[in-house]
Each structure stands twice: as C-alpha cells, then as structure tokens.
N, C-alpha and C positions, 0 to 999 in steps of 0.2 A: 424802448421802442421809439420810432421816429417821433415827430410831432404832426407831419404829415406824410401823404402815401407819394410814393414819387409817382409823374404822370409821364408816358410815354414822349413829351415832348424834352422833357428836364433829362431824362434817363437816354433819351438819344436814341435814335434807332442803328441796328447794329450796322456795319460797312458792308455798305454793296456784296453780293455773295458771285463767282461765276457760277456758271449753271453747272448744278448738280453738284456744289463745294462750297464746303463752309470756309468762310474770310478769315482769314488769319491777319491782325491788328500790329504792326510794326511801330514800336514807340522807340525811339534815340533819345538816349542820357551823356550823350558824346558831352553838351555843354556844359553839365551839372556834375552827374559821376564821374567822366570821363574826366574834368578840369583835376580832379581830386589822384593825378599822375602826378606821381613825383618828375620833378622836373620843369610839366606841363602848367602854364600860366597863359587863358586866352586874354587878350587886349578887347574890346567892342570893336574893332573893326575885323578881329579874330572871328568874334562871333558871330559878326552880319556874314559874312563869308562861308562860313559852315554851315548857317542854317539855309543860306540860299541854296548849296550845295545839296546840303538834303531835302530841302521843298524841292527842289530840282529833279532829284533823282527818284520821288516819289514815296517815302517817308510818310506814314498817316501823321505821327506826333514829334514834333521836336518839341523836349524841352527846354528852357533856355537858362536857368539856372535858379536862383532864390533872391530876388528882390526883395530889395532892403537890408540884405546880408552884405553886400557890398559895393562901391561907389560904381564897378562895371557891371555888375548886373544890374544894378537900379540903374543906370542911362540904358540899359539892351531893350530893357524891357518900359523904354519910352513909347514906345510904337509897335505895334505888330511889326513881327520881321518874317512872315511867311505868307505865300499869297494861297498858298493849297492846303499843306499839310497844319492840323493842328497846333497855334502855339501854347507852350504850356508854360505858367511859372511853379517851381517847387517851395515848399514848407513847412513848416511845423505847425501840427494842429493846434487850438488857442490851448493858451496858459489853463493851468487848473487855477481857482479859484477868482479868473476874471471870465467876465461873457465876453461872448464873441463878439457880442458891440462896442467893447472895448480893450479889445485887445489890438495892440499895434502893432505886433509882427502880421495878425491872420489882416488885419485892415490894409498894411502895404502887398498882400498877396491878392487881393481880391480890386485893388485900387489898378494895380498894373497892369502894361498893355496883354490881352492873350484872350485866348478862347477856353483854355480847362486850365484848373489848379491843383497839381497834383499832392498831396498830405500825405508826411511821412506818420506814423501811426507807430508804436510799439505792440506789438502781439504778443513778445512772452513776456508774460508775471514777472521773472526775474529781474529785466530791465524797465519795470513799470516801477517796480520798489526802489531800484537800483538807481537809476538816472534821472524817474522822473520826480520820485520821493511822495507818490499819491498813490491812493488805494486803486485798485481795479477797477472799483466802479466809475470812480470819477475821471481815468482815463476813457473809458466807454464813453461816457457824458461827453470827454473832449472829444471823439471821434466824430460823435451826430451832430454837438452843437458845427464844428467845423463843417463838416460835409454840406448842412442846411444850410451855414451860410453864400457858401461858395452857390449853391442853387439860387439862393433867393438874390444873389449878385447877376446872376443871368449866364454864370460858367459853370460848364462840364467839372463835374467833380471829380477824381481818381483818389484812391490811397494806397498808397504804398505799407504795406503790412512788415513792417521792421522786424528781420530775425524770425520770420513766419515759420520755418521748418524746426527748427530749436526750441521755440516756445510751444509748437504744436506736439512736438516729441517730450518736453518738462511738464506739458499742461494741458491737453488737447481740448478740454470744453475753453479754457478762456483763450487760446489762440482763434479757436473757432467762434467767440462770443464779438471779438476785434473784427474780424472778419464780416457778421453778419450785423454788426450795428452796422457798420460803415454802409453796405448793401442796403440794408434797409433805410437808412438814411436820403437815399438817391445817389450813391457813388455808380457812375456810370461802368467805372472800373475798379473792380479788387486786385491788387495783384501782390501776390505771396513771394516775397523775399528772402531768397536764401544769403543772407549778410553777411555771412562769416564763410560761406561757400565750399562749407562741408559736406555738406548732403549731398547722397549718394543718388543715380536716377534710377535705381529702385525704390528710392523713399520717397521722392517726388513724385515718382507714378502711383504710388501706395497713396501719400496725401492727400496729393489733389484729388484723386479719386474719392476721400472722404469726406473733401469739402465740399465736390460737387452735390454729395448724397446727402450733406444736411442741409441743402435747400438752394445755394448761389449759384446759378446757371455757368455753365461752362464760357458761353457767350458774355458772360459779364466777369469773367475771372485772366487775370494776367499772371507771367511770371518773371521775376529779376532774378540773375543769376550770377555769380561772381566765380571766377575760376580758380580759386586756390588751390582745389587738386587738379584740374586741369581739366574739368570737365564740365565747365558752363556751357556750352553748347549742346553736349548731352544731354544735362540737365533742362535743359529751353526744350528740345527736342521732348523729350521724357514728359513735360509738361503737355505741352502742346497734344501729345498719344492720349494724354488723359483724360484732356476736356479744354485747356485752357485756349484762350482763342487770341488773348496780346502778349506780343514776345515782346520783352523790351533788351534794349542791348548797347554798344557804340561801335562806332566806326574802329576797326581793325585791332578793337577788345580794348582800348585804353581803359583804363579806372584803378582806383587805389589799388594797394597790393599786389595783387599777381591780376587784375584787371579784371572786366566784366564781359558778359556772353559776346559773341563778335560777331555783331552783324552779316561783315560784310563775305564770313562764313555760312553763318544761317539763311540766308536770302538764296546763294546758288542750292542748296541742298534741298530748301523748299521749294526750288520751281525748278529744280533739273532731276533729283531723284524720285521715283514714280512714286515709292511709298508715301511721297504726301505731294508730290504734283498733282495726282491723280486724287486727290482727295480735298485738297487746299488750294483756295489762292492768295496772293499776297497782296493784288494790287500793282505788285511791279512790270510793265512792261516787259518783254523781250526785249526791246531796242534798249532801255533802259539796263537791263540784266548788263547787255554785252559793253555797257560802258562803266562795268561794277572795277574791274581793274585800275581803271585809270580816275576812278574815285578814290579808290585806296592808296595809289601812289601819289595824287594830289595833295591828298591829306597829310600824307608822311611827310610830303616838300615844304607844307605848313606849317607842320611840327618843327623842320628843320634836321630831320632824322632819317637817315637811309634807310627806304623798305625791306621788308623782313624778306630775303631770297627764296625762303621755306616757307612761307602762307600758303594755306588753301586755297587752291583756287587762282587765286591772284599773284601768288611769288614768282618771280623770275624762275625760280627752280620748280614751279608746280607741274609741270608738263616738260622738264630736263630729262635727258635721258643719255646715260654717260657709257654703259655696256655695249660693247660692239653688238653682241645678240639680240639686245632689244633694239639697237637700232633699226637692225636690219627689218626686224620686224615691223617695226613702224614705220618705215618709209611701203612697206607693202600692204600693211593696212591698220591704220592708227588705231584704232579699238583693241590692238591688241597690248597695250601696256596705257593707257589713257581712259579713268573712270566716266567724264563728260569731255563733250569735244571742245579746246578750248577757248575756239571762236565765239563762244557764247558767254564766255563771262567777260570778254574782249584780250584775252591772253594768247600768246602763240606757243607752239611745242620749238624744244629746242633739243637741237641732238649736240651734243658736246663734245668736243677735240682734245683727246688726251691719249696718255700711252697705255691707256686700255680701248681705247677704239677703235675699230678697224676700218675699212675703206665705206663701208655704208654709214658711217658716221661723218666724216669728210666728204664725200660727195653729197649727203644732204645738204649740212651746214653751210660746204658753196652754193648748192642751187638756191640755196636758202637766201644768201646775199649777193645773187645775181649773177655768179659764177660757174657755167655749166660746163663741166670737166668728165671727159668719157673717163668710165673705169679704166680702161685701158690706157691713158692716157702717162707716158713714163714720169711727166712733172708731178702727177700724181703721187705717184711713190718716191719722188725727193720731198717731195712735202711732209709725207707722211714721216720719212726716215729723218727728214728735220725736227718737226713735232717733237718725236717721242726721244730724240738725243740729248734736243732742248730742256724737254722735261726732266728727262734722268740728271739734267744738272742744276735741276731746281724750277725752272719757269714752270707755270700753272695755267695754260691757255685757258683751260676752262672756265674760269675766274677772271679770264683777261681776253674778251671777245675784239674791241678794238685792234689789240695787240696782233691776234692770232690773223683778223681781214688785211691787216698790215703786212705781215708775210707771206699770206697766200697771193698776197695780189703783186707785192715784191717778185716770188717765185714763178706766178701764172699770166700775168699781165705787165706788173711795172704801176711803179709807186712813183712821180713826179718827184725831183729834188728839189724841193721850195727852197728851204737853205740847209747850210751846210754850218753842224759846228766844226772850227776850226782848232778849239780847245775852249777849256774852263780850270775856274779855279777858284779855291774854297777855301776861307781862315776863317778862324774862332777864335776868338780874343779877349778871357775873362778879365777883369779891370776895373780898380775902384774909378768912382765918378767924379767928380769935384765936388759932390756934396758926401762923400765915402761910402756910399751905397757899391755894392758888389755888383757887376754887371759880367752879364757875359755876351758878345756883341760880334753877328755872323757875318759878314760880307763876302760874295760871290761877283768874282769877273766870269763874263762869258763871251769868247768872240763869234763872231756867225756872219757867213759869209751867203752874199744876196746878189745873185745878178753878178757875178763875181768880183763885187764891192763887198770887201770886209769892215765888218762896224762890232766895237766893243761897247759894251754895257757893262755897267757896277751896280750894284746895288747893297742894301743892306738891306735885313730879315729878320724872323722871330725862329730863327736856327738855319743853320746852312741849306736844308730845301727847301723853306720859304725863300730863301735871297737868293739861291740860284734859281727857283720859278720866276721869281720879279726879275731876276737879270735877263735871263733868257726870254721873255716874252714882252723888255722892256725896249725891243726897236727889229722889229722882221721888215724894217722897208716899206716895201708896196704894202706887206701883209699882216702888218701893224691892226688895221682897221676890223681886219677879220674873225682876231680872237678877243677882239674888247669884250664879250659875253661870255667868253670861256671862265668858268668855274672849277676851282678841286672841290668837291665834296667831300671827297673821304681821301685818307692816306695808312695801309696798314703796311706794317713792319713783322717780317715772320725770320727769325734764323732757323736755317734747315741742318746746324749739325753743331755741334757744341765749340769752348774754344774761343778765343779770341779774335783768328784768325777764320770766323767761322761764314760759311755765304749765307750772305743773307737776302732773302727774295721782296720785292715793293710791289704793294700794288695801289693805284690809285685810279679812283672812280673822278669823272669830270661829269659837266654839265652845262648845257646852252641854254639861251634863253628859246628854244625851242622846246624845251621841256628835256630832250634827249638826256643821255646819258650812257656813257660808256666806261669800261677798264682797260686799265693796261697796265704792264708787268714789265720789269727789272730784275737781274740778277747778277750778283758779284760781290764779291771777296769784299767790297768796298760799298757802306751803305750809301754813302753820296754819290756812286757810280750807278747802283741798282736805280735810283732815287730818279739820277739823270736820265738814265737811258726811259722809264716810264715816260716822264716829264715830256720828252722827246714824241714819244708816241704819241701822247693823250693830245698834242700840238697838229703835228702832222696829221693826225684822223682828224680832228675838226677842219682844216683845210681842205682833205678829198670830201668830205661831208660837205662843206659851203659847194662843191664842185660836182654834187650826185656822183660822184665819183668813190663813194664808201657807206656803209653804214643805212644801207637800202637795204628792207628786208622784204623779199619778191611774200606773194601771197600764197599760202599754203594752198 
C-alpha cells in the first residue's frame, strides 16, 4: 500500500469536460517513442520545434523524451519547452535494491525541467524475472517508491504499464497488482501498454474492462498502442469504448517497428465521427482540427520524407477520386463517395485525370485550377483524347498534377515560352583518379535560348540527371533569380515493359520555399530523355506559379 492517500490536489483534477461529455486526455510520445524510428534522429532544435508545434496545436501532454539518457535530451529538458500543454520527462522507475533518494536515474528525472514524469513500469512477471532480475514484490515497492517520489517532487505522476495486455493474459492478479500499486500510489495516470502490439480490440475491450472493475477509475486509466498488426488505432478506439479516458499516440504513427497509434488519425475520428463526437471531447478546436493536414505534412518536411499519399484523412489521395462515375457523382453532391467533408481536417477533394475518367473528371479538376471549360467545349475533347493517347503510352497525369495544368493550359489558353531548349547532352565517364580510386564522373551540356539569346551551361553531377538539372537551371537569364528555391524532393524511376530497349516513365516531385509542391512526368525510350523532359516541367510550373498564372487551386 501507499505510504500515503493521494489528495485531490497531487492527483489533479480531471481535464475540463464539454457539456454533457467526458474529456478524452491526448498525450504525444512523438519525441520519446516516436525518436525510436529507425532512420529518425531528432537534434534539440528538432525538438523545440515539434513541441511548440503540438502546444500549438492543442496536445494536453507532450513528452519530451528521457533525461539523463542522453546529451539531447538532458539540454531539451533544460527549460520547460511548452507554454499550455503538459511537459513531461520519461523513465525508469528507481533501481531495486537503492531508495529512491538515491537513485540517480529517478533523481535526474525529477531534477529536470517539466510538469509530470512519466515511469515506465513492467506488468508481466515474465519480464520482471527476465530483465529486471527482482522478485514481484520488490518491483511493486519500485513502482510506489517512484510514483511517491515524483509526488512529493511537486510533479504529476504517470506510468506507463510495460507489456500490460501480455502480462495480464500470463498473469492477470500481478498485471492487475502493477497497475493498482501505481494508482494507489498517486499516479494521476495509469496507462496499459500493449508493447509488442499484438493484442486484438476484442481483448482490449475485454481488459480494460476488468481493470476498471477492480477498482481504477476509467478517468484515471490511459492507453499505448503499437501497430504491428495494423491496428493501433483500433485498438486506442477499443480502449477508449471501454473506459479509458488518455489516448496516447505520435504524430503520423512514427515509433519503433511498424510504429505507434497515429494521432493525427485518432483526433479526426474523435471529433468528426458522431459515435464518440457526440459522447467525447478532446479539447481540440475546429479551427485547430482543419489545420490537422498541414501538421502532418509539416512534420513529414521535418523528417525530410515525402507524405504518405494514402493517409487518412490527411493524404493527398484521401479525398482522390479517379472513376469517371464517382466523379460525376461528386461534383453533384460530395457526400456521395466522401466519409467527412474534407475542409475540416484542412484537405481538399481531388478528382483525377486518367484514361479512366471521363469529361466530369476533367471539367472538375479545370474548375478546380481556375479553368472553366463548357462541356461542350471541342478543346475539351482534344484534351481529353490527348490525355488518354498520352497515357496509353506510359505518362501517368494522375501522379503528375503540375504536368497535366501544363498541357491543359498549353491546349486551352497558352503556356508563356520563357526559354527554349535548343538541345543537351549527356556523358558518363567511368575513370581511375590520380590516387586509383574508380570513379564514374557525369557531365551535362545544356543550351537554352532566352529572349532569343542562346547561352550554354556545363556542368557536372552525382549521375547524368543531377548534372543536367545543375546544367539546365545553371543560367535562365532574367529567370535565373526565380528558381533559386526550387527544390527536387523526390525522383522515381518506373519501366513500363521489359527489355533493354524498354520505356521508361520519370516522375519527380519539386518544392519551394512556399511550402508548395508539385509532380511532373517524362516518358521515353531514353531514361535521360524521360528525366529531361520532367525536369522541363517541374521549371516551367514554378515560373507560371511566381506569375498566379498556375498552380491556383479555386475553392471548393
């Protein structure tokens, strides 16, 4: 048992409720779980940037990682880095066989800057024997002694219940025994770990159900959720039906292995689907909600990774729509293939140009970018019979939005000729070095013609379409100044038929310091052809872009 009773001020009162709904508690592990992405390595100026990002956005808890574990978290957690939401440092509850007055992991978690500390805890026996090499009880002792401490420190306690569904399925009285020391202790919050992220949300719902009936209030119960079979969100959902009242999660699911529950999926479901709008609140604004989009793609540009197209909610393809018959249908009334409307999570519907679309897909997608084109209209139908020629010989409009407002506007208005290549040219030149190292060494001429002044560029590259990109946009003249921000993000390579001699299709994704981003598409027998002709585009759209003259999306 505790040593003492926790008092309503230590134990916190629960988060503001709206009327007639209980408050549902959002805690982010983006900086702690989330760091634990292979790949993923945050800096401290990483992490002052995310948490402002989610105090921002309205987050109850960010935690910030584990202080004292290592030289970037011990400087993060120099200072409070949130001004609303709770900060939190993570850790390991004290050693067995030192007190908590002397232990100097729990001392550097309770010394550092933050408002709650949250204690990872072991719940099954297995890993009690196993990792931590102590009897059960003496893990119990380490849960209360910790928990007290962090109280009698003047911080919010939490514990994270390590492998809580696994131990509770090998052991159920001493998963449940972890659990209810910690609560009786003064943990403000329990929250039951499924670590290994097996568990089904029938067994979650089953669970927590039985933790709430042996005595820890729903209100003071959490849940972590990892998606190895792909169902962390289910599984937070699943929780939540049964009592618990904090979800914990990260930003657009990062975390070890196959990642952890995804917020930035949980948050629209909680306040746009009735079955827990109408029961829950989160705290999070509407205004807030609809800038949930361009959180997620923020993040992604911080990672340095291109957003997932397919996310919920938030992907570029989450409101896509590529069937001539759904289009039609949506452009007469969008509820009819669209689960929320997407202006609420800040996302827009997108009807797609391909050689399955028909004319209500193309006259959206123009009105769409400013282009209002009568059905009847005969350029109409050269567009369209261009489209789907194009495609049958490999191009992919779909995937290449930039590309496709380039030809419509070619065909229905007129695309300005800023310059003119005149030709290019491409060697590869494998060659020992002077010190006999092997090299293989790409140089690109490009000539382009400006104002009808032709000016040649050379350059060399890290393979022949890096050195024809550096050539090519190493002298436009007037228009030199224009694309200094221009960015490739991405470059993918697809051959569409077998063979040496085989075409193969480019696409490449660009980016300004506007945030913008677009595609555009190449296709030819010759990959440094395909490469160029993208190249070309992705140049030219940021130009009618500087000029409102592209890449305007009218409002839905």
């Amino acid at each position: 048992m505790s040593a003492f009773t926790p008092t309503p001020a230590l134990r916190a009162d629960p988060p503001h409720k709206g009327e007639g709904k209980d408050r549902l508690t959002l805690f982010d592990t983006t900086l702690r779980d989330g760091q634990q992405t292979p790949g993923i390595d945050f800096s401290v100026e990483d992490k002052i940037a995310i948490s402002a990002m989610l105090d921002e956005f309205g987050i109850d808890y960010v935690e910030g990682g584990y202080p004292g574990a290592n030289p970037t978290d011990t400087a993060f957690f120099s200072k409070n880095r949130t001004r609303r939401a709770k900060f939190v440092a993570f850790g390991m509850t004290k050693r067995v066989g030192v007190s908590a007055s002397n232990d100097p992991g729990l001392a550097a978690l309770l010394q550092a800057s933050g408002h709650a500390v949250c204690f990872v805890a072991k719940s099954w026996d297995y890993h009690v024997r196993l990792a931590l090499g102590c009897t059960n009880d003496e893990n119990l002792d380490a849960i209360r002694a910790s928990v007290e401490a962090a109280r009698m420190a003047g911080k919010e306690a939490l514990v994270d219940c390590e492998h809580f569904f696994d131990g509770f399925t090998a052991n159920p009285d001493y998963a449940l025994a972890c659990a209810k020391t910690a609560y009786e202790a003064g943990a403000r919050w329990v929250v039951l770990c499924d670590t290994n992220g097996g568990t089904q949300p029938s067994e979650i719902r089953d669970i927590v159900g039985k933790v709430i009936a042996s005595g820890i209030p729903g209100e003071n119960l959490g849940i972590h959720a990892h998606d190895d079979t792909g169902q962390a969100v289910a599984n937070s959902l699943a929780a939540v039906e049964a009592g618990v009242r904090q979800i914990q999660g990260t930003l657009n699911g990062i975390g070890e292995r196959c990642g952890n529950a995804n917020l930035v999926t949980l948050i629209p479901t909680l306040m746009l689907k009735p079955a827990y709008a109408d029961r829950f609140d989160t705290g999070i604004s509407p205004e807030a909600l609809a800038g949930i989009s361009r959180l997620s793609r923020n993040f992604d540009e911080l990672l340095n990774r291109a957003p997932e197209a397919q996310a919920p909610y938030v992907g570029s393809s989450a409101f896509a729509t590529k069937a001539g018959i759904h289009a039609s249908a949506l452009v007469k009334e969008p509820q009819t293939y669209e689960h929320v409307p997407p202006e609420k999570i800040g996302n827009r519907r997108k009807i797609m140009v391909s050689d399955q679309g028909g004319k209500a897909n193309f006259v959206a997608e123009l009105k769409r970018r400013g282009i209002d084109v009568p059905r009847d209209d005969s350029r109409l139908d050269a567009l369209i019979a261009v489209v789907k020629e194009r495609e049958a010989e490999g191009y992919a409009y779909e995937g290449a939005d930039a590309s496709f407002e380039l030809l419509a506007r070619k065909m229905l208005g007129g695309v300005p000729e800023f310059f003119r290549v005149t030709s290019f040219r491409c060697m590869v030149e494998r060659r020992f070095d002077a010190n006999g190292q092997l090299k293989t060494v790409s140089e690109a001429i490009v000539k382009v013609a400006v104002d009808g002044e032709e000016k040649m560029s050379v350059a060399e590259g890290h393979g022949p379409v890096n050195a024809l990109d550096i050539a090519l946009r190493k002298d436009l003249g007037k228009y030199q100044h224009e694309i200094a921000d221009l960015e490739l993000a991405d470059f993918k390579v697809r051959i569409l038929n077998g063979g040496t001699e085989a075409i193969t299709r480019v696409l490449i994704e660009s980016h300004d310091s506007s945030g913008a981003r677009w595609w555009t598409v190449g296709v030819s027998e010759n990959i440094i052809d395909a490469s160029f002709q993208a190249l070309m585009d992705s140049i030219v759209f940021k130009l009618m872009k500087n000029r409102d003259m592209a890449g305007l999306v009218a409002a839905e």
